[in-house]
C-alpha positions in Angstrom: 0.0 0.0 0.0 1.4 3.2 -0.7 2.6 5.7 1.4 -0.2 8.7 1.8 1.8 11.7 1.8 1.0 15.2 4.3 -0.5 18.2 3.8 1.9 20.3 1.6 4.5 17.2 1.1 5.9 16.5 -2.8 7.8 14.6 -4.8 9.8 14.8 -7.9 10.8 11.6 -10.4 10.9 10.9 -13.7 9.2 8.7 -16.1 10.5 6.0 -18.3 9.6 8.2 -21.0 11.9 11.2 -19.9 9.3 13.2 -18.9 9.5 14.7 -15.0 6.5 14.7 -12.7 6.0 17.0 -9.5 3.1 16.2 -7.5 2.5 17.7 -3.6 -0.6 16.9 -1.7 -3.3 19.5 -0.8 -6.3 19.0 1.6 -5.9 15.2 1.1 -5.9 15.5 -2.8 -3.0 15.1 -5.1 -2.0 18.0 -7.5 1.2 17.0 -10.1 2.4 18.5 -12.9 4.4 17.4 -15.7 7.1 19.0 -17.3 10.0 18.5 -19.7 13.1 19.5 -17.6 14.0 18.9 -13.8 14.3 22.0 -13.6 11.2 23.1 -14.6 9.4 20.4 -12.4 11.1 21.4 -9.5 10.5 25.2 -9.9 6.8 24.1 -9.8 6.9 22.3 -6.9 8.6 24.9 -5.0 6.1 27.9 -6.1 3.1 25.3 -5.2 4.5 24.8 -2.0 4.5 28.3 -1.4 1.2 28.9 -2.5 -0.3 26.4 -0.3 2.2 28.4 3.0 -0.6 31.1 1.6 -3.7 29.6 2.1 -3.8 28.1 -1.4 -6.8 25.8 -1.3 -7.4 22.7 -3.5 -10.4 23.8 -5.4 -8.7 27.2 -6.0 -5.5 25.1 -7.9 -7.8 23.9 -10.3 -9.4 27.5 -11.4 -8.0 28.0 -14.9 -7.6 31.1 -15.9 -10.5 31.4 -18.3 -12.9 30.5 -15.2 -10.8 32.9 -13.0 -11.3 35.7 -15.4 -15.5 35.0 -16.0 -15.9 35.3 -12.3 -13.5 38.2 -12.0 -15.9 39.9 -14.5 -19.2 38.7 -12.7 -17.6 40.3 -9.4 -16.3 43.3 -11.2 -19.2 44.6 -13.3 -21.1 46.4 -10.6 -17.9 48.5 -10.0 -17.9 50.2 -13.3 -19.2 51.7 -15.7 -21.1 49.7 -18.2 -19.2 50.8 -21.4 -15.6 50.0 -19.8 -17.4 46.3 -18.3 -18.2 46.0 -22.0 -14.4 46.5 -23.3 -13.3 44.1 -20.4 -15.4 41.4 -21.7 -14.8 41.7 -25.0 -11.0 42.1 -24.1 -11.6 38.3 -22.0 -13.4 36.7 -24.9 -12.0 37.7 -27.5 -8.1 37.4 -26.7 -7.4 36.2 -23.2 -9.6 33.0 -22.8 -8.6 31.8 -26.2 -4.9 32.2 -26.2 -4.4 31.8 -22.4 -7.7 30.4 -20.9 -6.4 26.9 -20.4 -3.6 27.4 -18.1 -4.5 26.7 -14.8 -4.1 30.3 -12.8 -1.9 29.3 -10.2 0.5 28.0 -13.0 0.1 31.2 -15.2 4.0 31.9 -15.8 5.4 35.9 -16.7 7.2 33.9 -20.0 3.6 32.4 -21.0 2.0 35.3 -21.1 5.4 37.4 -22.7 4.7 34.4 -25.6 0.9 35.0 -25.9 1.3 38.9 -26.3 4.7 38.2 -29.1 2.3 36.1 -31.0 -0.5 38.6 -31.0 1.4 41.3 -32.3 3.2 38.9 -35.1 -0.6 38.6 -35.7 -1.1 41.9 -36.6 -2.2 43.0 -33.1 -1.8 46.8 -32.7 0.4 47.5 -30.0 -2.4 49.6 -28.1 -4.6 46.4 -28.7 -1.8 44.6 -26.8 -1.5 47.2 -24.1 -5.5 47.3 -23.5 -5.3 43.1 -23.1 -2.4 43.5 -20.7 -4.1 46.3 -18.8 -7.0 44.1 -18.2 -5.1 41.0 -17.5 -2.7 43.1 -14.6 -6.1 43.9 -13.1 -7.3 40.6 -13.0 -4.3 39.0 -11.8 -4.4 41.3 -8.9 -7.4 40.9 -8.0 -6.4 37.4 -8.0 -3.6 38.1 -5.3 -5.7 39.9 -3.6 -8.3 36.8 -3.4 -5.0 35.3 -2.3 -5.7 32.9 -5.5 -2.0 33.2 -6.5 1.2 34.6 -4.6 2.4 37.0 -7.2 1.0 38.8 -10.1 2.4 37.1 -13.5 1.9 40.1 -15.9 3.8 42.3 -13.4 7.3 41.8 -14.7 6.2 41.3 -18.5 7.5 44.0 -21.4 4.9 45.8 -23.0 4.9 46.8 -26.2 5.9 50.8 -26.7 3.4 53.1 -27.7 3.7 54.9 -30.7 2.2 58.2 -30.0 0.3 59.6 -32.7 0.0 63.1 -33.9 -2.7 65.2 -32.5 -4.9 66.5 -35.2 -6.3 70.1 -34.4 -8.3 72.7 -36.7 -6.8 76.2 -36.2 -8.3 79.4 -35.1 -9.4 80.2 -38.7 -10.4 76.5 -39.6 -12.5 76.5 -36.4 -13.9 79.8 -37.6 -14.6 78.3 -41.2 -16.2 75.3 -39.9 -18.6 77.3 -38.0 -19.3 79.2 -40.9 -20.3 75.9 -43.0 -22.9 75.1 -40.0 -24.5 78.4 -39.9 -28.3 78.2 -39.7 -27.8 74.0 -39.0 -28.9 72.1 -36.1 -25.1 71.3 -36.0 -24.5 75.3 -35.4 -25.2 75.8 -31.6 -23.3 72.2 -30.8 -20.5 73.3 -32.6 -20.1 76.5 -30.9 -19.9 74.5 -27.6 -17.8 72.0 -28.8 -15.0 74.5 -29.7 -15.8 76.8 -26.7 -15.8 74.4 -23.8 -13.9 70.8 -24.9 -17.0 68.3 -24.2 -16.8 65.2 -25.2 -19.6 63.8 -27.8 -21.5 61.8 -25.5 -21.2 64.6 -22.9 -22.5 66.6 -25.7 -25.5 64.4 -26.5 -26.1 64.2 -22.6 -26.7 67.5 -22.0 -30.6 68.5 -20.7 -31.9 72.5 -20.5 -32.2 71.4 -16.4 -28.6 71.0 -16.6 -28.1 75.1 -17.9 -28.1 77.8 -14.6 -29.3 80.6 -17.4 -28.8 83.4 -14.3 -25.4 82.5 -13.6 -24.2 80.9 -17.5 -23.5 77.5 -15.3 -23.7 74.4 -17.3 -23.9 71.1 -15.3 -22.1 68.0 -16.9 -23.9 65.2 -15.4 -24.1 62.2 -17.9 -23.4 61.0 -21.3 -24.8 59.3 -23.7 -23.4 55.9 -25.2 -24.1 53.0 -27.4 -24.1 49.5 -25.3 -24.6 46.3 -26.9 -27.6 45.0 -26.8 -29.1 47.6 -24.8 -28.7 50.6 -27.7 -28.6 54.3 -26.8 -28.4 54.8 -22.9 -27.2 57.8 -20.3 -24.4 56.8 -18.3 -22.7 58.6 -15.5 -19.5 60.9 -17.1 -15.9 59.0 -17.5 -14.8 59.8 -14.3 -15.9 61.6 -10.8 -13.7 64.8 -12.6 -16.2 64.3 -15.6 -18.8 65.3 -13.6 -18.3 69.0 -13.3 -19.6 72.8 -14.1 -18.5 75.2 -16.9 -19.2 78.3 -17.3 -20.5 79.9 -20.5 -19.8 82.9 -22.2 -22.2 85.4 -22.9 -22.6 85.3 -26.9 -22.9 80.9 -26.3 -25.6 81.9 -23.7 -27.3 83.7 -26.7 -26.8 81.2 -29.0 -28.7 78.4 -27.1 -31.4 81.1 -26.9 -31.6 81.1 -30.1 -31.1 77.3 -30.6 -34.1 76.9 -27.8 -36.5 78.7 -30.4 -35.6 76.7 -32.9 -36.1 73.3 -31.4 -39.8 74.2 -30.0 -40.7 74.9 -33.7 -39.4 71.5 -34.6 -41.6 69.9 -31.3 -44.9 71.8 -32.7 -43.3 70.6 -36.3 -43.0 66.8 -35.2 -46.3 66.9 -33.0 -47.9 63.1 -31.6 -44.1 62.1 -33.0 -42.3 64.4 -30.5 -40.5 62.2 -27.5 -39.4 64.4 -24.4 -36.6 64.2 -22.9 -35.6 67.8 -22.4 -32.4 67.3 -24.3 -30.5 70.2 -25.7 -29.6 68.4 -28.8 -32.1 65.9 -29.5 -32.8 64.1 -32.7 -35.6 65.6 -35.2 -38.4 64.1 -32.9 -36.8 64.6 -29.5 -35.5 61.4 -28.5 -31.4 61.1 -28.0 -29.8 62.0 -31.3 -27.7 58.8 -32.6 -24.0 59.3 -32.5 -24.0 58.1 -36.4 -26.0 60.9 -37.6 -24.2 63.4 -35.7 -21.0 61.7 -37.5 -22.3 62.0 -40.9 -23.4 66.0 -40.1 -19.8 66.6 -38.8 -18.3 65.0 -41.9 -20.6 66.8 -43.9 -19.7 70.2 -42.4 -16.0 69.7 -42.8 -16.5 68.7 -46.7 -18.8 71.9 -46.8 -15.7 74.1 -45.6 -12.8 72.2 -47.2 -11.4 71.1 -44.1 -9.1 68.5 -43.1 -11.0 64.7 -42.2 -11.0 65.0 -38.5 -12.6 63.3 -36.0 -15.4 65.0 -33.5 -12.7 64.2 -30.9 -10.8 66.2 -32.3 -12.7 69.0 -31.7 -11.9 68.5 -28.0 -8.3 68.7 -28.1 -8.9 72.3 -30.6 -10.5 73.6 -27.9 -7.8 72.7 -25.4 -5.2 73.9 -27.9 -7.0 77.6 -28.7 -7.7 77.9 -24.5 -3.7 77.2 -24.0 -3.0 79.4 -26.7 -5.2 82.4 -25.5 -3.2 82.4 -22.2 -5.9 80.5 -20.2 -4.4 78.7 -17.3 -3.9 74.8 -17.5 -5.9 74.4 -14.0 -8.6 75.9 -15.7 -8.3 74.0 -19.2 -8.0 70.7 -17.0 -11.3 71.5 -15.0 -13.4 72.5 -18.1 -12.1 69.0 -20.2 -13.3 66.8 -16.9 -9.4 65.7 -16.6 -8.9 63.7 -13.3 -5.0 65.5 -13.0 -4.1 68.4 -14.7 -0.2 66.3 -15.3 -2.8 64.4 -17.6 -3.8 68.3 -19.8 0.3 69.1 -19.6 1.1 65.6 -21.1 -1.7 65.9 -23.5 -0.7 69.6 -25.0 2.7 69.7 -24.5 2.7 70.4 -28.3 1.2 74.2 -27.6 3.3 74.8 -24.2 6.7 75.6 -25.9 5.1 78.8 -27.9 3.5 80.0 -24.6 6.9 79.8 -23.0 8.5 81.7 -25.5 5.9 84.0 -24.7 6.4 84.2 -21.1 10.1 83.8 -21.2 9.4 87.7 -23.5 7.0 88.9 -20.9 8.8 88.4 -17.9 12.0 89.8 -19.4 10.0 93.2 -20.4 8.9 93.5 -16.6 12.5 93.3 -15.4 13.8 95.6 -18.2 14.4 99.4 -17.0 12.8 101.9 -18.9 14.4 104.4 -21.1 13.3 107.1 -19.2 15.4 105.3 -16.1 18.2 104.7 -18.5 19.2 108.4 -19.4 18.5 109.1 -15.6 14.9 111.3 -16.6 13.3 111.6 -13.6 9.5 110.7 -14.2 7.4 113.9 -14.1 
């Protein structure tokens, strides 16, 4: 009869057929692994052993990670907001549980997963694509830790792939000016203006209700946005982040635009009639109900065409907005709070493109401030 082995207790031997076994006993039950080298076997055994000094348990040792990550999700999705739990899943289904699913977690090696993200981008991954799946596998993994699931986190030590940062695309003062131009008299004009004026993002954009607008004091609440989720179509959604959700102020001539753009959209509710659908937005669609983010695309692209413009994105818009406030000497604290950006290192870092001009600028200011004047020079005593 063999010899029953203690809690945490292993072995290592080899098989006729060259390959090496490590097996260790957990909670009665025998976990083994096989492996091609000694060494490889015996690194096993060691890191097992340690996991089970942590509390490892025996029905945790057999969680691949496929089944780790499903639960992760399940535990994760009230946490966030639906549209990120939506990239996470797809990011899980569509990459992780295929290429690495079937490793058990506790077994999940920093070269396995160094392999998996090499073979992606031989695939023709992008290398942002890469960086998103390692982004959501780092979270996971410590999660895991912190489940005490695993004694280290596996995608901690793994290279990345660099991130090839792209070239901001921005329309200039005068393009901005033409572009309004081309959307004079649309129901694109009014959203424009407060796209280049104040840096929201579409969805903030498409959010945006008259209750939200403080017309005494020009104070307009950002409070959600509006997004596409599968299978649930168009739905509000709290903003990106706790800085999305924020106040900025309005000038007076955008104040009287919205008036204007106010009048406007009760004609097209007596227009639209039994058809209208309320939702008090500020730019609905014909009928009142959210305007979808498609036709809003095809208007923008049709306003560009209309005033020869580059092909930009409505993004794009945002960062123009940023770029004119830096360049109009408005300060970066301020630029930060009006974009919803959780740290103003993140508005630097963005527009660092736009702060070497200004410090030219400065550098010229502050030199005129320190500078006598002539009068001082030639000793004229100012009368």
């Amino acid at each position: 009869m063999g010899k029953i082995r203690s809690h945490g207790e292993g072995s290592l031997y080899r098989r006729k057929d060259g390959l090496w076994v490590a097996q260790v006993t957990l909670q009665g039950k025998l976990l083994y692994k096989y492996a091609r080298t000694q060494h490889e076997a015996r690194a096993w055994l060691e890191a097992t052993r340690d996991q089970i000094k942590g509390g490892l348990t025996h029905a945790a040792a057999q969680i691949n990670l496929e089944r780790f990550l499903q639960e992760w999700l399940n535990a994760y999705e009230s946490s966030i907001r639906p549209k990120t739990f939506q990239q996470y899943a797809q990011i899980v289904n569509q990459y992780l549980s295929p290429g690495l699913g079937r490793i058990k977690l506790k077994d999940l090696r920093p070269d396995q997963i160094q392999w998996f993200y090499s073979t992606e981008f031989k695939q023709g991954r992008s290398a942002r694509t890469i960086l998103l799946i390692h982004s959501v596998l780092h979270r996971a993994l410590n999660q895991a830790l912190g489940w005490g699931l695993i004694g280290r986190n596996p995608a901690q030590p793994v290279i990345r792939p660099k991130l090839q940062k792209t070239e901001m695309k921005t329309l200039t003062n005068f393009q901005a000016i033409d572009l309004l131009q081309s959307a004079k008299g649309s129901r694109l004009e009014a959203l424009l203006w407060l796209a280049l004026t104040t840096g929201l993002r579409e969805g903030e954009l498409l959010g945006l209700k008259w209750s939200d607008l403080d017309w005494t004091t020009s104070r307009l609440k950002i409070q959600r946005q509006l997004q596409r989720l599968r299978g649930k179509g168009l739905v509000f959604t709290e903003p990106k982040s706790s800085a999305g959700r924020r106040g900025v102020t309005l000038s007076s001539d955008i104040i009287s635009r919205l008036r204007s753009h106010r009048v406007v959209q009760a004609y097209e509710r007596l227009f639209a009639g039994d058809r209208w659908q309320e939702y008090d937005l500020i730019f609905p669609s014909t009928i009142g109900s959210p305007l979808d983010p498609r036709n809003l695309y095809r208007q923008f692209k049709s306003a560009l065409r209309s005033a020869a413009l580059p092909d930009i994105r409505f993004h794009d818009l945002r960062h123009t907005a940023a770029t004119l406030m830096l360049q109009q000497h408005t300060h970066p604290k301020v630029v930060q709070e009006r974009l919803g950006h959780s740290d103003i290192a993140l508005t630097l870092n963005t527009y660092s493109h736009v702060l070497p001009d200004i410090q030219e600028e400065a550098a010229e200011t502050i030199s005129r401030a320190l500078l006598p004047s002539r009068n001082e020079i030639h000793g004229v005593e100012p009368k």
